[in-house]
VEXDREN-2710 file (C-alpha; in Angstrom, 1 decimal):
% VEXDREN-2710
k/r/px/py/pz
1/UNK/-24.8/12.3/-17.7
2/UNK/-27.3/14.6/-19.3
3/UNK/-25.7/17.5/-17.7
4/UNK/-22.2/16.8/-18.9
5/UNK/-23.5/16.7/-22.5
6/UNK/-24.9/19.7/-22.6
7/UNK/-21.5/21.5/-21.0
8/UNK/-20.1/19.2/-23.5
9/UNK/-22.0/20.8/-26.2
10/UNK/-21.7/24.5/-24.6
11/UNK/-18.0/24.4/-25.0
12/UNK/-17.7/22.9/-28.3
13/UNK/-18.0/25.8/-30.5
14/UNK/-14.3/26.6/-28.4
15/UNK/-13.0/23.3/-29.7
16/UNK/-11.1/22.7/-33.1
17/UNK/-12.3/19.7/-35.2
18/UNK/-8.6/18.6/-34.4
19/UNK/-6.8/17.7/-31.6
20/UNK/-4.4/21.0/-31.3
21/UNK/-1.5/22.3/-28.5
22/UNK/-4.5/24.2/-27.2
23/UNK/-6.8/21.1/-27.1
24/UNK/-4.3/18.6/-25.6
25/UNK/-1.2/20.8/-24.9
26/UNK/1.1/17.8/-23.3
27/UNK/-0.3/15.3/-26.1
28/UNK/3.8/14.8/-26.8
29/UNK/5.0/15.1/-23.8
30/UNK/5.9/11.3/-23.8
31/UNK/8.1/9.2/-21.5
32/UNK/10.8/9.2/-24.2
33/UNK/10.6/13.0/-24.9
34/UNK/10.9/13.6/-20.9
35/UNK/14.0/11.5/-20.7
36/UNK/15.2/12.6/-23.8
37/UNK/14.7/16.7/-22.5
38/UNK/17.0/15.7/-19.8
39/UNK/19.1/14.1/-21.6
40/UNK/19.6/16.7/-23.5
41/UNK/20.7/18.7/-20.6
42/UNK/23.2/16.6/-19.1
43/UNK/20.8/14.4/-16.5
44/UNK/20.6/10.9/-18.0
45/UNK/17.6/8.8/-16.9
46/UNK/17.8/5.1/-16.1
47/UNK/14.7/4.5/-17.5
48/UNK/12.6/5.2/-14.7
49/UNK/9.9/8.3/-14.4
50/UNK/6.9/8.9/-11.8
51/UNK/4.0/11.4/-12.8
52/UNK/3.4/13.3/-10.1
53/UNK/0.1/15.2/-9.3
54/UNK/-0.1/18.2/-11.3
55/UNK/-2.5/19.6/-13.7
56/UNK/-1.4/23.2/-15.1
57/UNK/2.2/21.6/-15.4
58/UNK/3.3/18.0/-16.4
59/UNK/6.1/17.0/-13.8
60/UNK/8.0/14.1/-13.4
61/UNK/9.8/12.5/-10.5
62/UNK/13.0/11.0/-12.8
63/UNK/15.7/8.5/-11.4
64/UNK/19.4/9.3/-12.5
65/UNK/22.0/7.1/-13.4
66/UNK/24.4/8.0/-11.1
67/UNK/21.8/7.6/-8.4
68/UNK/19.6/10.6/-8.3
69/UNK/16.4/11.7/-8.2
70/UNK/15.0/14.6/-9.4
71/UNK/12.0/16.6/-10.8
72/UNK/11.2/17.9/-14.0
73/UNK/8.8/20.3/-14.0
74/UNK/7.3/20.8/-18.3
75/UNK/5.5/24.0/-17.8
76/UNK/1.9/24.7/-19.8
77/UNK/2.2/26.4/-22.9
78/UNK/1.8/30.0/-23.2
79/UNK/0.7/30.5/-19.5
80/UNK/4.2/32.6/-18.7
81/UNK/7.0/33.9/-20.7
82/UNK/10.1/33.0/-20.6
83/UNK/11.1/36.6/-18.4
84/UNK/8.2/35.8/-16.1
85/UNK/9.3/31.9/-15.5
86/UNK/13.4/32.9/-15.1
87/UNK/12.0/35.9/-12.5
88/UNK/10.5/33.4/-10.9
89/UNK/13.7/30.7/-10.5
90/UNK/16.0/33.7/-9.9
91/UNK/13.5/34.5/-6.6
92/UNK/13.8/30.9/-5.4
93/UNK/17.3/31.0/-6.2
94/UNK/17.3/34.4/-3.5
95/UNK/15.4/32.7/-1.2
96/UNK/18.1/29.6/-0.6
97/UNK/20.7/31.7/-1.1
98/UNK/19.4/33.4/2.6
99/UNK/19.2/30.0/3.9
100/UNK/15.5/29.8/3.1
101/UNK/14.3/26.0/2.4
102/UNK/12.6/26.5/-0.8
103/UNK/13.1/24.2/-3.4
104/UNK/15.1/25.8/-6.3
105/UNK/15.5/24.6/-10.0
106/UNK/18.9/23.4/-10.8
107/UNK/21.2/25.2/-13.4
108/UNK/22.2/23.6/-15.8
109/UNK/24.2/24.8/-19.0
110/UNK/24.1/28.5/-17.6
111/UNK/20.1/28.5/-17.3
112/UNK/17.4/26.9/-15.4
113/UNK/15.0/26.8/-18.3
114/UNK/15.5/24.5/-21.0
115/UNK/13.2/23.9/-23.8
116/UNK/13.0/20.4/-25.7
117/UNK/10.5/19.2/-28.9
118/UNK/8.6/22.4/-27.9
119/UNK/8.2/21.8/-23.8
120/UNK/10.1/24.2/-21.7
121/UNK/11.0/22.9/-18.5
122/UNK/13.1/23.0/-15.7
123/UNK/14.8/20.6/-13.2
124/UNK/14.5/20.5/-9.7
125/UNK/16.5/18.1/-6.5
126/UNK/14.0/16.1/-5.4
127/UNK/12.8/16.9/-1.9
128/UNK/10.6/14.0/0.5
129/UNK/8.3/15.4/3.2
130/UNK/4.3/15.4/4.8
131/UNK/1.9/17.8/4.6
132/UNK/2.4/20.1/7.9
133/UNK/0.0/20.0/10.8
134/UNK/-2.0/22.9/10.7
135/UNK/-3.7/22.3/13.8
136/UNK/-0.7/22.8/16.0
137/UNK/0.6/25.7/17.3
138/UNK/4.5/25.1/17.2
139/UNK/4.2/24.3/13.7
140/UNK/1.4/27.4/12.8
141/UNK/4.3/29.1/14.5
142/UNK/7.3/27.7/12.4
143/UNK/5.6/28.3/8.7
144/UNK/5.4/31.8/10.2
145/UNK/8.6/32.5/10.9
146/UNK/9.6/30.8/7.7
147/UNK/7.2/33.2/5.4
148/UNK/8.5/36.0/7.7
149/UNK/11.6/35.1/6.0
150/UNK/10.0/35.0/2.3
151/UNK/8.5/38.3/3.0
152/UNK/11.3/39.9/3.9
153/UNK/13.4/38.5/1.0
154/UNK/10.5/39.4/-1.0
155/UNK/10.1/43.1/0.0
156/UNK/13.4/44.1/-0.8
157/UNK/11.8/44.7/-5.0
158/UNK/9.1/43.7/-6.8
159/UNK/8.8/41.6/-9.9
160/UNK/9.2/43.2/-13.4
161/UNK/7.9/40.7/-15.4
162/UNK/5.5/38.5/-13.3
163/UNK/1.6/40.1/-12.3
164/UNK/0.2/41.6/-9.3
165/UNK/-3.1/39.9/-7.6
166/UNK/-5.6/42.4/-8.0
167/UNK/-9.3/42.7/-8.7
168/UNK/-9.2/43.0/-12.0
169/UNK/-7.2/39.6/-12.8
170/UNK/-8.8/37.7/-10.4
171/UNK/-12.5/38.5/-10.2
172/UNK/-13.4/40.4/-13.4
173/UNK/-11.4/38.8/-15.8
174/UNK/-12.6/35.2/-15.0
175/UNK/-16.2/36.3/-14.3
176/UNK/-16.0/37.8/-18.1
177/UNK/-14.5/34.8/-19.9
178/UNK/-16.9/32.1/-18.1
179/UNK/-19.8/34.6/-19.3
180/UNK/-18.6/34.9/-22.3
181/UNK/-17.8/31.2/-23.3
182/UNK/-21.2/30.1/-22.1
183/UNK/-19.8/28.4/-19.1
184/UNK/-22.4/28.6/-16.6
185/UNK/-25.6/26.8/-17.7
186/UNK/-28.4/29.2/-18.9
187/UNK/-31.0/28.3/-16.1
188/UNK/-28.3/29.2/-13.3
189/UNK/-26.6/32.4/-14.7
190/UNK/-28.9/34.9/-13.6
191/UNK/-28.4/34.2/-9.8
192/UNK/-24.7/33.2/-11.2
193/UNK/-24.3/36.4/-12.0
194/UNK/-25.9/38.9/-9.7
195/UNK/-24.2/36.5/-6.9
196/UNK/-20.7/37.0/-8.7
197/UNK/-21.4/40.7/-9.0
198/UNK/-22.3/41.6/-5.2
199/UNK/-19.3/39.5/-4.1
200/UNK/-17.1/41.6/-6.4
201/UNK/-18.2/44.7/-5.3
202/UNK/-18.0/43.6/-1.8
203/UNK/-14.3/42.7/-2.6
204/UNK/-14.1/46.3/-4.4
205/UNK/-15.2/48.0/-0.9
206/UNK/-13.2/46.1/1.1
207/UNK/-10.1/47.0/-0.5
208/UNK/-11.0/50.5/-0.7
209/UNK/-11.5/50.7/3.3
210/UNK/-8.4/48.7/4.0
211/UNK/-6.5/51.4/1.4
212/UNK/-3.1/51.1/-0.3
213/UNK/-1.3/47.9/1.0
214/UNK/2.7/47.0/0.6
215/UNK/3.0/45.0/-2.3
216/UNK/5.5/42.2/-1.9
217/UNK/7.1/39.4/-4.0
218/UNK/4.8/36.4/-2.8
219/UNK/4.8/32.7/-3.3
220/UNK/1.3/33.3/-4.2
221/UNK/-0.2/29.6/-3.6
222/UNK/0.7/28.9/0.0
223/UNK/-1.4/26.1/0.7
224/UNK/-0.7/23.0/2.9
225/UNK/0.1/21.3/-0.4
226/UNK/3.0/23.3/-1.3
227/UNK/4.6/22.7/1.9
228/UNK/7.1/19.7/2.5
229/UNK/7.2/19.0/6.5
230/UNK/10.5/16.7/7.8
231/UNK/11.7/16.7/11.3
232/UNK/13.8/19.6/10.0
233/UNK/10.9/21.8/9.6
234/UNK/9.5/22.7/6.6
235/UNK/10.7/23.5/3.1
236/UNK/8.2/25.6/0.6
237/UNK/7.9/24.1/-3.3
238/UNK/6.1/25.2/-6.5
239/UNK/6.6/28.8/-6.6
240/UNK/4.8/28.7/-10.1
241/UNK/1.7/31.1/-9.3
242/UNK/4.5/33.4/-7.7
243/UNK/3.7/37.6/-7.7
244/UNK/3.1/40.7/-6.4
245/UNK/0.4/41.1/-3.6
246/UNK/0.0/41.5/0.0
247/UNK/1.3/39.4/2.6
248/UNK/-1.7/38.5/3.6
249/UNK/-2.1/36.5/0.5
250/UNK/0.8/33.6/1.7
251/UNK/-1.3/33.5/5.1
252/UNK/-4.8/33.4/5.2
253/UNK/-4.8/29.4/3.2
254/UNK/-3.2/28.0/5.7
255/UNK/-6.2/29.3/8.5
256/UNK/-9.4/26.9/8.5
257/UNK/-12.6/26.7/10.6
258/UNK/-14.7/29.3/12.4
259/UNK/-14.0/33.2/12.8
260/UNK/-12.4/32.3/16.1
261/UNK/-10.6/29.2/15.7
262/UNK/-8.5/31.1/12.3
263/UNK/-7.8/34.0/14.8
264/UNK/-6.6/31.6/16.8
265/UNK/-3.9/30.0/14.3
266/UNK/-3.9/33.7/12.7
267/UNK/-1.8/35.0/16.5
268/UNK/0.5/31.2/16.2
269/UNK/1.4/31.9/12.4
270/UNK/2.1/35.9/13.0
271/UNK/3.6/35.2/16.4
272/UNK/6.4/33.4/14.3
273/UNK/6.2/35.9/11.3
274/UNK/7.3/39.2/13.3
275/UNK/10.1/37.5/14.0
276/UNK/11.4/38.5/10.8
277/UNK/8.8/40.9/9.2
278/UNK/6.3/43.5/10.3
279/UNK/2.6/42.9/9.5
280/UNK/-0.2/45.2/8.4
281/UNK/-3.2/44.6/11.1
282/UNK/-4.9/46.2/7.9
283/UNK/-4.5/43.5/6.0
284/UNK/-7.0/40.9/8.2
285/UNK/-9.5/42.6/6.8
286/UNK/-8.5/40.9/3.0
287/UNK/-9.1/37.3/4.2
288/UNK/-12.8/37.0/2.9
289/UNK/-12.3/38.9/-0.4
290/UNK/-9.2/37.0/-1.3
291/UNK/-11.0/33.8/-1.1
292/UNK/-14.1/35.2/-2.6
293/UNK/-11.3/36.2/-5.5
294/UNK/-9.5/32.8/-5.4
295/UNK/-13.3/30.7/-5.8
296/UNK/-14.0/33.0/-8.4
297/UNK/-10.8/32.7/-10.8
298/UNK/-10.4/28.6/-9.3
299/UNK/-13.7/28.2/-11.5
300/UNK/-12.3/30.0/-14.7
301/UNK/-9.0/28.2/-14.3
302/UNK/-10.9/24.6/-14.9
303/UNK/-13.1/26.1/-17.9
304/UNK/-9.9/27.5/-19.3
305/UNK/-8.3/23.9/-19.2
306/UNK/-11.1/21.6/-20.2
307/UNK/-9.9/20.5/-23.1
308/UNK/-7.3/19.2/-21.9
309/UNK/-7.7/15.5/-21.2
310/UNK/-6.6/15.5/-17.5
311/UNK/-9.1/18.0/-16.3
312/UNK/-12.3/16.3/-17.1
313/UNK/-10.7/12.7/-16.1
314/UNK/-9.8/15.3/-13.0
315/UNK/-12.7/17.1/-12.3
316/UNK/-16.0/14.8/-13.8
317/UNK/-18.1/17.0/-11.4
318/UNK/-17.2/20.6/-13.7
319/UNK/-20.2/21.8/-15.5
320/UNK/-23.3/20.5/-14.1
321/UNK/-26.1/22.1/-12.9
322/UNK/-25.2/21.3/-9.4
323/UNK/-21.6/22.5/-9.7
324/UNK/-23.2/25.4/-10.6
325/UNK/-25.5/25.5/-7.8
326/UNK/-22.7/24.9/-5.4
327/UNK/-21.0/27.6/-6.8
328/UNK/-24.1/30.0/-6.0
329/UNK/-24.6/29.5/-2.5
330/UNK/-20.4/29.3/-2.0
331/UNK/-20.8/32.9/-3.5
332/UNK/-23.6/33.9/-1.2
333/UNK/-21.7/32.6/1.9
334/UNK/-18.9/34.8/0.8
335/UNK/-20.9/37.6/0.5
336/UNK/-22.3/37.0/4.0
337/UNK/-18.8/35.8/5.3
338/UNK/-17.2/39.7/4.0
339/UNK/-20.2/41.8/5.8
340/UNK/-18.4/40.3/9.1
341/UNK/-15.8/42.2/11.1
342/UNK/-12.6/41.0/10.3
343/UNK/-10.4/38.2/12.5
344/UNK/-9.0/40.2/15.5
345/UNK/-5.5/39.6/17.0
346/UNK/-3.1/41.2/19.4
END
């Protein structure tokens, strides 16, 4: 459409005249190269491999020859360090060692991160499940207890390597770098940007009324889709937006609906969670801003990424006018949705 040409054409000063590990950074990532990276490391394919749904990573459900199955996880170049993706497997590798189901990568050679052709990557036991259901209480109840558990594993240091959510990384730096690649089209960016301005100082207030907050080691992404449900319970995966933040942070996605109804799943999930760890009533009063924060980098993120093939096959929508409208009034709704008195519980 007309609209996607001209974001096309809005980006393309960013592009090189040549495809690039920027432009297309999994370009060799083939099947071969993925079977030949484990290889490498002792796990020998059988020829088969499964892309799974990913986009800042590339991973791979891979069948064994002796009869396993396992994941390979080819992380995005440049995004973390090598210190900040080994804090991270040494943190799940804590976690299970407490008897916490998280999925941990698997060591192999004395590491868990291996780099072949230019991918690093790591290796995980494949693990089956569903996606929980939020709606009831015994199991609102059980992903409490179980983050209870993460929390308090988490608490005990904080990560040297890997960053803290904050304001700054995840409002002003994404507003900045979508204003200054051109990202949001000219007729929309000045209600873009007064919208994206009043939300952030909103945010800026409320953290400055709530005041200094316990900064734990977090999973960071706790959505529904980064929790595995069996008839065991659940077991948590993809620790790979993993940092320092408040606890808040690993609760408030898995909430939905009106005020009242997330108060209501906010008393099953903590009822479960101080079994294990204390919680800051304080901290309630982050849920608005952290999603007004998590709308405003989510939009960055897919800017960032657009040239590489899987977002825009991914995302078709990114870059009109009316994504850009949409993103406007979500804005607004946060703004309105943060002048409300925080979600009460006992």
């Amino acid at each position: 459409c007309a609209e996607r040409r001209a974001y096309d054409a809005a980006m393309s000063p960013h592009r090189s005249a040549s495809p690039t590990a920027i432009d297309a950074p999994y370009a060799g990532l083939t099947p071969e190269v993925v079977l030949d990276a484990l290889d490498a490391v002792g796990l020998r394919g059988d020829g088969r491999l499964i892309q799974l749904n990913s986009y800042e990573n590339r991973v791979f459900q891979v069948f064994l020859e002796d009869g396993r199955v396992v994941v390979a996880k080819f992380y995005r170049p440049a995004r973390w360090s090598d210190a900040q993706i080994l804090e991270e497997h040494r943190y799940t590798a804590e976690l299970a060692a407490h008897e916490i189901p998280v999925v941990a990568p698997i060591e192999a050679g004395g590491t868990t991160l291996h780099a072949h052709e230019g991918f690093r990557f790591a290796v995980y036991p494949r693990r089956g499940g569903r996606a929980p259901e939020l709606d009831d209480p015994d199991t609102l109840a059980w992903l409490g207890r179980f983050i209870g558990r993460i929390h308090a594993v988490g608490a005990t240091t904080r990560f040297e390597h890997r960053p803290t959510l904050d304001i700054a990384s995840f409002g002003h730096e994404p507003r900045d770098w979508l204003l200054a690649h051109d990202a949001v089209p000219a007729e929309l960016l000045p209600a873009w940007r007064t919208s994206v301005d009043l939300c952030l100082d909103a945010v800026a207030a409320a953290f400055q009324r709530v005041g200094p907050t316990r900064a734990l080691r977090l999973h960071g992404d706790c959505h529904a889709g980064n929790v595995l449900w069996t008839d065991d319970g659940p077991h948590f995966v993809d620790f790979d937006d993993a940092r320092n933040g408040p606890a808040i942070q690993d609760l408030w996605m898995l909430l939905s609906g009106s005020p009242a109804e997330m108060a209501r799943q906010m008393v099953e999930v903590l009822d479960g969670y101080r079994d294990f760890m204390d919680f800051d009533r304080r901290e309630l009063q982050l849920i608005e801003p952290l999603r007004t924060l998590r709308l405003i980098h989510y939009a960055a993120w897919i800017a960032r990424r657009w040239t590489d093939p899987a977002f825009p096959a991914a995302f078709p929508w990114f870059g009109s006018v009316r994504y850009w409208q949409d993103r406007v009034l979500e804005l607004r709704e946060q703004l309105a949705a943060m002048s409300e008195p925080a979600i009460e519980v006992p």
